[in-house]
C-alpha positions in Angstrom: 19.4 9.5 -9.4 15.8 10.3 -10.2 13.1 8.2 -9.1 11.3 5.8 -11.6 8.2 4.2 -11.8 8.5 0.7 -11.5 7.1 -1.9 -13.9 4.1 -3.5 -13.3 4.9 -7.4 -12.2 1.8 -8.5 -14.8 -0.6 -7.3 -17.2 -3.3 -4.5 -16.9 -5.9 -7.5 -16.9 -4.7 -10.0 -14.7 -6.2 -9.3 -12.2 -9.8 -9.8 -13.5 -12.7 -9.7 -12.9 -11.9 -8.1 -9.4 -9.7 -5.1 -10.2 -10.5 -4.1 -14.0 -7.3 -3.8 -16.7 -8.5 0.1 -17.6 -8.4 0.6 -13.7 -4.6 -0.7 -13.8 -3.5 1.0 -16.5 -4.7 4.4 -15.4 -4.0 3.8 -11.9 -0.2 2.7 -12.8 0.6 5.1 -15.6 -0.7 7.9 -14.8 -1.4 7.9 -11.4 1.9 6.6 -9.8 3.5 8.1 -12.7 2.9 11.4 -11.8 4.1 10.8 -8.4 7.3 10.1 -9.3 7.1 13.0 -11.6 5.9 16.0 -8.8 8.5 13.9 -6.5 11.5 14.2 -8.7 10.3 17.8 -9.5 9.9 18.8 -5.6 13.6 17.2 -4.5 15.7 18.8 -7.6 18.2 20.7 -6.5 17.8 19.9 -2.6 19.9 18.0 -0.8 17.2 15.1 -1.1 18.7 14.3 -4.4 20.1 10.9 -4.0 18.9 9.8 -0.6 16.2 6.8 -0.7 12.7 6.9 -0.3 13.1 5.4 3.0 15.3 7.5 4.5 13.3 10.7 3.1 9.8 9.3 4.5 11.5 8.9 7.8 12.3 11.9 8.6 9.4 13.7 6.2 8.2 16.2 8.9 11.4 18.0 7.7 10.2 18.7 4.0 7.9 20.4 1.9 4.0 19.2 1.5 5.1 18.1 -2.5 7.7 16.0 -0.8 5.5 13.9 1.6 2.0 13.9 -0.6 4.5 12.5 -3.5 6.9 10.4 -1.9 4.3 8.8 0.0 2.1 8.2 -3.1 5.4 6.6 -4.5 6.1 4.3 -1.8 2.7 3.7 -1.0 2.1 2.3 -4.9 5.4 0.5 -5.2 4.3 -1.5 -2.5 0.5 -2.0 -3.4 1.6 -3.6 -7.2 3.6 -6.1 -5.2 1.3 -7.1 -2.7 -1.5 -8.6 -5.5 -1.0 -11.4 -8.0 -3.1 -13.2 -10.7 -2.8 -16.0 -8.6 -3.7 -14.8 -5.5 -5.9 -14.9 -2.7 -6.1 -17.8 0.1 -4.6 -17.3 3.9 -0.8 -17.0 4.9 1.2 -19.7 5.8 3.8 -20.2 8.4 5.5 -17.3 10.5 3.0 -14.7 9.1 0.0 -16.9 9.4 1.0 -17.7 13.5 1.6 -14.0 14.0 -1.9 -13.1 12.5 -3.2 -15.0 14.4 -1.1 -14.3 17.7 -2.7 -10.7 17.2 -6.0 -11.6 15.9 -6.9 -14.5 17.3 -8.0 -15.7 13.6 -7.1 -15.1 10.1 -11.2 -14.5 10.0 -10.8 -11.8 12.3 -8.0 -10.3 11.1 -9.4 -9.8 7.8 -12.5 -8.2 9.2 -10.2 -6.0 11.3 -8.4 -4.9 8.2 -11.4 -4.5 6.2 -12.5 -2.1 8.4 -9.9 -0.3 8.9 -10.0 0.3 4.9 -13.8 0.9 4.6 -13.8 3.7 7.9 -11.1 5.6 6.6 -12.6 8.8 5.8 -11.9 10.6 2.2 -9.0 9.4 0.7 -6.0 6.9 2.0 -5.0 3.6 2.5 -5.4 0.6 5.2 -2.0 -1.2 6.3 -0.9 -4.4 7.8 3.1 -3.9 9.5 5.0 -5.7 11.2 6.2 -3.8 14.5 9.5 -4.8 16.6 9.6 -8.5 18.2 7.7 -9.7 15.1 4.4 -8.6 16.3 1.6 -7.5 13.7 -0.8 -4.8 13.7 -3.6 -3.0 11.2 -4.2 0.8 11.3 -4.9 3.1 8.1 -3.4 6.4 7.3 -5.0 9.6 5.2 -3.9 10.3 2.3 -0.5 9.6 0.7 0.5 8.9 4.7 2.3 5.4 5.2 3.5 4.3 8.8 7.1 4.8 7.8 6.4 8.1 8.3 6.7 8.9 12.0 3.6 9.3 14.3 1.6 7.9 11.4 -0.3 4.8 11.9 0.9 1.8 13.8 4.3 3.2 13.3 6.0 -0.5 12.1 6.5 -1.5 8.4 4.1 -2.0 6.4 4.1 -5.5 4.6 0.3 -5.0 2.6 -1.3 -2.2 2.0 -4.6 -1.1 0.1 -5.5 1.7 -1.6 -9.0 3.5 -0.8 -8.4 6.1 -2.6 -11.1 6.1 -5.3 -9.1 6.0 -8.1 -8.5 3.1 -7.2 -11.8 1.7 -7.7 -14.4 3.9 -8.8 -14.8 2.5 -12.4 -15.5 -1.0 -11.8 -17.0 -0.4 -8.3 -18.1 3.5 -8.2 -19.4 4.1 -4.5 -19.3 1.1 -3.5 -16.1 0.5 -1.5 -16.9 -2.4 0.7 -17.0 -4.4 -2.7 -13.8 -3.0 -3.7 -12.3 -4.3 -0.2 -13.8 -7.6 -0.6 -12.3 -8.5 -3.9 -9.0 -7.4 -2.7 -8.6 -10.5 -0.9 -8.6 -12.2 -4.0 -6.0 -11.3 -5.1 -3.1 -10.7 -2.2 -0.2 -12.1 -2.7 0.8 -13.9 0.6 4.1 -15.0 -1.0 5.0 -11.7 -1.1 4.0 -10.4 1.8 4.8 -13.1 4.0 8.5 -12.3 2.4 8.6 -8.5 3.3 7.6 -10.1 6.7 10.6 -12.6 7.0 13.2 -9.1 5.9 
């Protein structure tokens, strides 16, 4: 079964004024979309064919360049889409929340911690929030298409919010200036959501 590219869960505008519709629409359609394309074009005919994305990024080391930079790129979007809403913004709640701030000390400190981590990654990549074994919680970032799934990348949990510094990601609205792109992020996180891949 070939991979697809997931629908986006709102419109190209929705998430105005901080991430801008053409942004969206370009990112989405032709960026992830040609992910999934090189993806399904790099495992054809291997013995990839039909195993998840999961179980291919966990044990990537074993496969070709085309394999990781694309299936990481597909994972890495899949996720991001998810993790923002039109009506988000605002802190956690419950278990998330208490193990933010377990590990932070503050949702304040936390957030600068994980801007950071997004506006020192060098070139290309993206910053991550995971959830490790015991519940724990820890920020790192990764080059690339890299995700911590991947092993010896990152803070080697799984990731429930991630951001994307690559700048296709921002450069229309934003061009340089990525600590603006970072701070408008947090307007729109989804904390339902993630705060859900945290409670799986």
């Amino acid at each position: 079964m070939a991979f697809e590219l997931p629908p986006l869960p709102y419109s190209f505008g929705s998430l105005e004024p901080h991430i801008d519709a053409l942004t969206m629409e370009i990112h989405h359609d032709r960026h992830h979309n040609a992910y999934i394309t090189n993806l399904n074009n790099a495992i054809a005919g291997t013995d990839l064919e039909g195993k998840s994305l999961d179980e291919i990024l966990s044990n990537i080391d074993d496969y070709s360049a085309a394999v990781r930079n694309n299936g990481g790129g597909h994972y890495n979007h899949s996720l991001f889409w998810t993790v923002m809403s039109p009506n988000g913004g605002g802190q956690p709640e419950g278990d998330l929340a208490q193990a933010i701030n377990a590990r932070f000390g503050s949702f304040d400190s936390f957030k600068n911690e994980f801007s950071t981590a997004a506006t020192t990654r060098f070139g290309s990549g993206w910053a991550w929030l995971c959830k490790k074994g015991g519940g724990e919680v820890d920020v790192c970032s990764s080059p690339n298409q890299d995700n911590p799934v991947m092993p010896g990348i990152g803070c080697g949990g799984t990731p429930i919010l991630g951001l994307d510094v690559w700048e296709h990601a921002y450069y229309l609205k934003y061009q340089n200036k990525r600590p603006d792109y970072i701070a408008a992020f947090w307007n729109v996180i989804n904390w339902e959501e993630v705060a859900r891949r945290y409670a799986e």
